[in-house]
C-alpha positions as CSV (number, residue, x, y, z in Angstrom):
1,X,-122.4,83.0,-26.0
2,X,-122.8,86.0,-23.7
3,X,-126.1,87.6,-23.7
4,X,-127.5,91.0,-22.2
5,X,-130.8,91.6,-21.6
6,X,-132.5,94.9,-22.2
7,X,-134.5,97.5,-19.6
8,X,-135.7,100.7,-20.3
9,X,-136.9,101.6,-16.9
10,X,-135.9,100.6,-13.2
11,X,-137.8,100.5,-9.8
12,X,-135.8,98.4,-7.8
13,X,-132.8,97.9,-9.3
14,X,-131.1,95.1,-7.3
15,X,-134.4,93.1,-7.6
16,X,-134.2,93.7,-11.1
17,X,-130.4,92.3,-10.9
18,X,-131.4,89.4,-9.3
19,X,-134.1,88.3,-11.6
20,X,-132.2,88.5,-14.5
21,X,-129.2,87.0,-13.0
22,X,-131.8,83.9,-11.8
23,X,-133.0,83.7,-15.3
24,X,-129.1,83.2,-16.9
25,X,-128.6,87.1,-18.1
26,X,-124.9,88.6,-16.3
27,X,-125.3,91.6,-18.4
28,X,-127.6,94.1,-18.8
29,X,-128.3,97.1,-21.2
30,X,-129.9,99.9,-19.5
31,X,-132.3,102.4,-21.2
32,X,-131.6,106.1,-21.8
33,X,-134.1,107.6,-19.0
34,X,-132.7,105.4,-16.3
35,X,-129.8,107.6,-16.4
36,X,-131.1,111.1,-17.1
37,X,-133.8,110.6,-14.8
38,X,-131.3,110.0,-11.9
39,X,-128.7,112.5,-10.5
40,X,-125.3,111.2,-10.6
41,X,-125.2,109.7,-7.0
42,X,-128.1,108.1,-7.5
43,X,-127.0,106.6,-11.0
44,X,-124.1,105.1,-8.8
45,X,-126.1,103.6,-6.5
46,X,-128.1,102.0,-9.2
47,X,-125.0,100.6,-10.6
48,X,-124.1,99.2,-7.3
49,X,-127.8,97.7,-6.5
50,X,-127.1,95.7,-9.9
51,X,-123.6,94.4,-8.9
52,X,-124.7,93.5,-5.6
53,X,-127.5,91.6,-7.7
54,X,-124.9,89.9,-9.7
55,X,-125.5,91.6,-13.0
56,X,-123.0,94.0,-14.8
57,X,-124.4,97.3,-16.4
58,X,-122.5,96.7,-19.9
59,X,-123.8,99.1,-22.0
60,X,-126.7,102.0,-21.7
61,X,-128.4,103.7,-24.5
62,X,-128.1,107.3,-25.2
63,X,-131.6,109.7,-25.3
64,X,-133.0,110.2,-28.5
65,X,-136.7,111.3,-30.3
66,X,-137.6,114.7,-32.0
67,X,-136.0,116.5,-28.9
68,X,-132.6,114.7,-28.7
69,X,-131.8,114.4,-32.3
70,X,-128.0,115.2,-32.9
71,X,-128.5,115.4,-36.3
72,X,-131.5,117.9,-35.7
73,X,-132.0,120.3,-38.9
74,X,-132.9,122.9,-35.8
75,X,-129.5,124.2,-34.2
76,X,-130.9,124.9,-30.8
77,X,-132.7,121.7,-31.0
78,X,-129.2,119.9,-31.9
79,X,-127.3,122.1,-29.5
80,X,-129.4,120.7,-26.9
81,X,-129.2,117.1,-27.8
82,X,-125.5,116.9,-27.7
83,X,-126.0,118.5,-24.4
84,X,-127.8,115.4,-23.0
85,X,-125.4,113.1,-25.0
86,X,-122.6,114.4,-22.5
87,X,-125.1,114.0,-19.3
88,X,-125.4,111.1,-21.0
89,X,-121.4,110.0,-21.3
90,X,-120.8,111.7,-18.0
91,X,-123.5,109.1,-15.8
92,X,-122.7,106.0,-17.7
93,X,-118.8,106.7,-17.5
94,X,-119.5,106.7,-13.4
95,X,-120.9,102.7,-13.9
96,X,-117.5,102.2,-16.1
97,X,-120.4,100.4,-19.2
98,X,-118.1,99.4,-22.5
99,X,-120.7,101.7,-24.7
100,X,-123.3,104.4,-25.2
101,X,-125.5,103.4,-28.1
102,X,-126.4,106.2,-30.0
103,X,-129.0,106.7,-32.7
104,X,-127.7,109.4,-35.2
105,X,-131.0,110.8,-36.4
106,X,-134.7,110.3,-37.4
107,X,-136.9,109.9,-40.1
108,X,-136.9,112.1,-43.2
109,X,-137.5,112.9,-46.4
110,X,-134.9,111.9,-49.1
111,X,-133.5,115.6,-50.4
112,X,-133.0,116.0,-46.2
113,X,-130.8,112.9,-45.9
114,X,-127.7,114.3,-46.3
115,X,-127.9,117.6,-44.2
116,X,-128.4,114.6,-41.4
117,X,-125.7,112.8,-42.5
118,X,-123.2,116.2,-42.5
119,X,-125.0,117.2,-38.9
120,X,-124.0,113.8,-37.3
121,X,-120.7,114.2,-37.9
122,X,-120.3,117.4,-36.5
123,X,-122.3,116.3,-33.5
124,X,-120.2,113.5,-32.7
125,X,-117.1,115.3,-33.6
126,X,-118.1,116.9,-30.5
127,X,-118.7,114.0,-28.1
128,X,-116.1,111.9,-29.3
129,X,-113.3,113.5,-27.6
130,X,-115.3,113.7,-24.5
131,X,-115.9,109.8,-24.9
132,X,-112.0,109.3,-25.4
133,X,-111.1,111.2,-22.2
134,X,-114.0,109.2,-20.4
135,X,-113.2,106.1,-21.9
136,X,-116.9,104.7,-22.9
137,X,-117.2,103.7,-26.0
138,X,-119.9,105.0,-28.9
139,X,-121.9,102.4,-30.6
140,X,-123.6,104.3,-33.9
141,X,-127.1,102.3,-34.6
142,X,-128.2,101.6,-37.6
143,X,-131.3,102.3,-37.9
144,X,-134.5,101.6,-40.3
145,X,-135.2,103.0,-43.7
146,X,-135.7,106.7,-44.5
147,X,-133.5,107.6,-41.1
148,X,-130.5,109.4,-41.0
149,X,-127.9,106.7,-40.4
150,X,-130.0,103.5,-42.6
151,X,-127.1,103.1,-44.9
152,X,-124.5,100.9,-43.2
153,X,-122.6,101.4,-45.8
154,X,-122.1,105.3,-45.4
155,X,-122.5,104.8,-41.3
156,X,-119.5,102.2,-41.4
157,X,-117.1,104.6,-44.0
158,X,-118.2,107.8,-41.5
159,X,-117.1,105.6,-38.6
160,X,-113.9,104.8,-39.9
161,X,-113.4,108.4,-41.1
162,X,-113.3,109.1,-37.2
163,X,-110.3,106.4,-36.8
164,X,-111.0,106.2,-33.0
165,X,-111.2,102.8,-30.9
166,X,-114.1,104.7,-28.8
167,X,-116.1,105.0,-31.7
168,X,-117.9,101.7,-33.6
169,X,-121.5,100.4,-35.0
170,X,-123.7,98.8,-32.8
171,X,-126.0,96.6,-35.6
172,X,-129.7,96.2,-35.1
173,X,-130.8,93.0,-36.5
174,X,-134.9,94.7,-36.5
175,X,-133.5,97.9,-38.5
176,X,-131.7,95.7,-40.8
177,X,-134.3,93.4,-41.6
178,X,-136.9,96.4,-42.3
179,X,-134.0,97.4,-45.2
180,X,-135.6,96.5,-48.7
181,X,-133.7,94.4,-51.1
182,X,-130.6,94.2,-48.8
183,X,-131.4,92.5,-45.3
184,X,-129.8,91.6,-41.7
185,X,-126.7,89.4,-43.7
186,X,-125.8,92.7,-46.2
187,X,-126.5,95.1,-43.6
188,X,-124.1,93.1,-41.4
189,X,-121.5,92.4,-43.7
190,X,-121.6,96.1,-44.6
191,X,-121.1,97.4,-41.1
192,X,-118.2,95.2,-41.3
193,X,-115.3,95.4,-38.8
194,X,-116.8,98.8,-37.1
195,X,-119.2,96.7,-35.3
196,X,-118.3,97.0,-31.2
197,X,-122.0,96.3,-30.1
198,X,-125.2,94.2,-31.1
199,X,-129.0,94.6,-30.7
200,X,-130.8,91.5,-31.3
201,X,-134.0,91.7,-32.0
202,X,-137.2,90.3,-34.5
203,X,-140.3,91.7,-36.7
204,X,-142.1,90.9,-39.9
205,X,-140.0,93.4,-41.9
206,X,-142.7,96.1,-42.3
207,X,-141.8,98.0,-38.8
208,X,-140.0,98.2,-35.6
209,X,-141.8,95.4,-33.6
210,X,-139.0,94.5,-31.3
211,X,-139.8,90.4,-30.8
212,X,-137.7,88.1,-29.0
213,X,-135.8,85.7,-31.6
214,X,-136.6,83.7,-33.2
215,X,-140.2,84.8,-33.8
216,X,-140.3,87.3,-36.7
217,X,-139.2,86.1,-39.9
218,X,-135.7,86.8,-39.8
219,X,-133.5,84.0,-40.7
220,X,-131.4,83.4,-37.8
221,X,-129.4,80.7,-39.3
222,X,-128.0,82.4,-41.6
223,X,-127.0,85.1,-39.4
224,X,-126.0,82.5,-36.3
225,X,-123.7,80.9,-39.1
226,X,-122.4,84.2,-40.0
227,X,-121.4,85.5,-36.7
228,X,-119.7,82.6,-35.3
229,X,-117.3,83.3,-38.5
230,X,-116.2,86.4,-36.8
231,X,-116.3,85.2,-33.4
232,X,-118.0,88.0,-31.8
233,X,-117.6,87.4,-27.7
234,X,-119.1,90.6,-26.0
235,X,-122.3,90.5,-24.9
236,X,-125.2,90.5,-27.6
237,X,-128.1,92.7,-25.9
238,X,-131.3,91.2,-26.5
239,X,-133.9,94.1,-27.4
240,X,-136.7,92.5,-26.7
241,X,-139.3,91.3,-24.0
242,X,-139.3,87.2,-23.8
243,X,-142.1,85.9,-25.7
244,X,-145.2,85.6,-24.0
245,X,-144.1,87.1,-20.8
246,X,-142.6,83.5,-20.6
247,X,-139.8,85.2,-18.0
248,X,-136.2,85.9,-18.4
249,X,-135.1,82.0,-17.9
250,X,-136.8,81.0,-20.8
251,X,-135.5,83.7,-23.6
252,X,-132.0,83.3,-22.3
253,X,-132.2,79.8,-22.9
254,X,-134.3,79.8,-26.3
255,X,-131.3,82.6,-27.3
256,X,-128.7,80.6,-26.0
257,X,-130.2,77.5,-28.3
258,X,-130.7,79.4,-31.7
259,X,-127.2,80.4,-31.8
260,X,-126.1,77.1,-30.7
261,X,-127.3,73.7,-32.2
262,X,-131.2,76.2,-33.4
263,X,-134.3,76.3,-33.9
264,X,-136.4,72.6,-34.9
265,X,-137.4,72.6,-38.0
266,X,-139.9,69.9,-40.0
267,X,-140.0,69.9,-44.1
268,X,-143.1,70.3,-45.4
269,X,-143.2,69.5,-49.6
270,X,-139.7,71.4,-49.7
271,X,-140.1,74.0,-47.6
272,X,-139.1,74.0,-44.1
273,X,-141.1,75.2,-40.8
274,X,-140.1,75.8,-37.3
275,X,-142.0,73.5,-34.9
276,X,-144.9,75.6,-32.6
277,X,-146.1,73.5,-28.8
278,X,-150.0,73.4,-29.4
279,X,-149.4,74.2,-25.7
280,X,-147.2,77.5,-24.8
281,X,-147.1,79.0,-28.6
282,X,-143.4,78.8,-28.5
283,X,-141.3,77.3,-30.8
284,X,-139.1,73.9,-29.9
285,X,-135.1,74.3,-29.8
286,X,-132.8,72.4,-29.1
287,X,-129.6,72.9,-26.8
288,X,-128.7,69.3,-26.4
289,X,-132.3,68.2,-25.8
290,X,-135.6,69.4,-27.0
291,X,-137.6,72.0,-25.2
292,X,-140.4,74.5,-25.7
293,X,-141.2,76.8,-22.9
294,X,-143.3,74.2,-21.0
295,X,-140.0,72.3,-20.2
């Protein structure tokens, strides 16, 4: 399985290529103000510093918050956002990444749901053939409840409505697993054959916590199972910090290991836990062996 690790911001970005690359991760998904905090020349030198560190820039997320919402219910605010979305295409297109994740909106009140939903669309109807000509690809998030964009099941039929091969999902295992009642397996079944792009990522269902795999209480067998059905073989960015601090080596491995032979579980009077080193706090996999982060 192909992994990509996740950075938000960059000092040294060759250094940064060559830690990652140490720790098992050839991919990397870079975070939205490493590229509009650079001019253009300078967002090409980053993507050579990376190369040079054996590490490919696959994907970069797009800008987004209160003041780069493309599904704004302010115009000028909106007007503004899709601006930055086309810095945005414009700088990552120069690194030749296979997507621009994009969030669609943020969170609101019901009744304002589906002035978002109509305002997305007319947003992206403006980027997308700016992505076409450029040829990066736009990953739509789902994202958690009460956003604009929760609802795979709307996000996937807008999506198809577009009929483009540079326009897909990109499905946030955290987002879906906040989703009441429905859940990372609906959410993902939902999303469907739209899905170009994965975020990968854990919590305790309550809010955006971003943990490292396996240690929120998703059930990553379940979806493991599932996604080796549809034998998904791009990189699966990994949006979140290893656990502990334990260093770049040790997620990619623990990653590598749920999806592969999992997690090690004991049963308990019918129910089953996952087995915790007294030592480093992290669980024990196994990838052909056992291991916990102290091996």
């Amino acid at each position: 399985m192909k992994l990509a690790a996740c950075i938000w911001e960059v000092e040294n970005a060759e250094e940064a290529a060559m830690e990652l690359a140490e720790g098992g991760f050839a991919y990397v998904e870079l975070g939205p103000s490493v590229f509009m905090k650079r001019e253009a020349a300078d967002v090409e030198k980053l993507g050579a510093d990376f190369t040079r560190g054996g590490v490919t820039i696959w994907s970069g997320h797009a800008p987004f918050g209160r003041d780069c919402n493309i599904s704004s219910p302010d115009d000028s605010l909106r007007k503004k956002a899709v601006e930055d979305h086309i810095k945005m295409l414009h700088k990552a297109a120069s690194l030749h990444v296979h997507h621009v994740v994009v969030h669609p909106g943020m969170a609101c009140a019901p009744e304002e749901l589906p002035r978002g939903e109509d305002n997305i669309r007319t947003s992206l109807e403006k980027l997308l053939p700016l992505a076409e000509k450029l040829g990066v690809k736009m990953a739509v998030e789902n994202l958690p409840p009460k956003h604009v964009g929760w609802d795979c099941g709307k996000l996937a039929a807008m999506v198809r409505q577009f009929d483009s091969k540079w326009m897909g999902t990109c499905f946030d295992t955290g987002h879906a697993h906040m989703m009441p009642k429905i859940g990372v397996m609906e959410a993902f079944k939902a999303l469907g054959d739209t899905i170009i792009a994965f975020h990968a990522q854990d919590n305790d269902g309550t809010w955006d916590r971003h943990i490292q795999p396996p240690y929120g209480t998703t059930d990553w067998r379940a979806f493991a199972t599932h996604l080796k059905s549809v034998n998904f073989t791009d990189p699966i960015a990994i949006e979140a910090k290893p656990w502990t601090d334990a260093g770049w080596k040790c997620e990619f491995r623990e990653i590598q290991a749920l999806f592969a032979l999992g997690q090690v579980f004991v049963n308990h009077e019918g129910r089953e836990a996952g087995v915790v080193c007294s030592t480093c706090g992290h669980y024990f996999f196994d990838d052909g062996e056992r291991f916990c982060a102290c091996s």
